[in-house]
N, C-alpha and C positions, 0 to 999 in steps of 0.2 A: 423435464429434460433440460438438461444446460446447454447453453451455445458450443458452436467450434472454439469460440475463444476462449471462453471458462476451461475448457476443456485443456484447452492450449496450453493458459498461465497455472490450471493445478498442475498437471503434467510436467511444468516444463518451467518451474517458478521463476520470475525476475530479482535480481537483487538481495537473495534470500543470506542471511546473516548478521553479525553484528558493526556495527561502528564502533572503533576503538577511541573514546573521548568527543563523543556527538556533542553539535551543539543543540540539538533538541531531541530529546525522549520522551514518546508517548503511548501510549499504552492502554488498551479499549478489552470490555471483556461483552459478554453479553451473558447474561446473569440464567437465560430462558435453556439456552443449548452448552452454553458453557465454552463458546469460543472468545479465543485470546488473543490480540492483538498486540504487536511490539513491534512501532516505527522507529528509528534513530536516523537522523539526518544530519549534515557538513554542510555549511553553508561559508557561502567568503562574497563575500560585497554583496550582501542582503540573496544573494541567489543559492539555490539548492544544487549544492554538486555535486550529489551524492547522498542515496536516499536505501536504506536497509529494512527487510522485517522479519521479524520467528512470530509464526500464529503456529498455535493451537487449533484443531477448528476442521472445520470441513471442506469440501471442493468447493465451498463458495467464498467460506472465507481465506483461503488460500488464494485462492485465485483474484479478488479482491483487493489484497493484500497488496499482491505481484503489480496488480493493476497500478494499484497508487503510488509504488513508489516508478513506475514509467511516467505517471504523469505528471509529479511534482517534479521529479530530474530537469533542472536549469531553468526552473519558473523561480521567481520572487517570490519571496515571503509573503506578501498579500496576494498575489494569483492563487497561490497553492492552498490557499484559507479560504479561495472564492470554490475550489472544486467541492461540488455537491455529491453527497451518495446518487442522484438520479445520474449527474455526468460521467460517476465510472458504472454503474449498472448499462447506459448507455456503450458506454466503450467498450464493455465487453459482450456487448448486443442482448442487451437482458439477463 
């Protein structure tokens, strides 16, 4: 059973699309289920101004997804490198 919030961000995704000339693109697949990840971020004075994604993938990575780009939006470059997969499983309450 997923949380209200999973539920929330598949349903209702944050951020979802592309950046046109990102200064970082990253990109995660998971080889087992076959979901796909695609982060693009802007960044201007080392801070994250704007954070996009297209997954592949299921309500978890969807929602996932959505998750991460709420929580890097206007963190540093090294805050956004310190979030753990426990602290967005966390934020979207398991």
């Amino acid at each position: 059973m997923y949380s209200e919030k999973v539920m929330d961000h598949f349903e209702n995704p944050r951020n979802v699309g592309k950046i046109d000339k990102p200064d970082g693109l990253g990109k995660q697949g998971n080889p087992v289920c076959g979901d796909v990840m695609e982060l693009a971020i802007k960044v201007k004075d080392n801070i994250i101004e704007d954070a996009k994604f297209r997954t592949f993938g299921c309500c978890a990575a969807i929602a996932t997804s959505s998750m991460i780009t709420e929580m890097v939006i206007g963190k540093t470059l090294e805050d956004a490198e310190k979030i753990s997969k426990q602290a967005v499983a966390e934020a979207l309450d398991g």
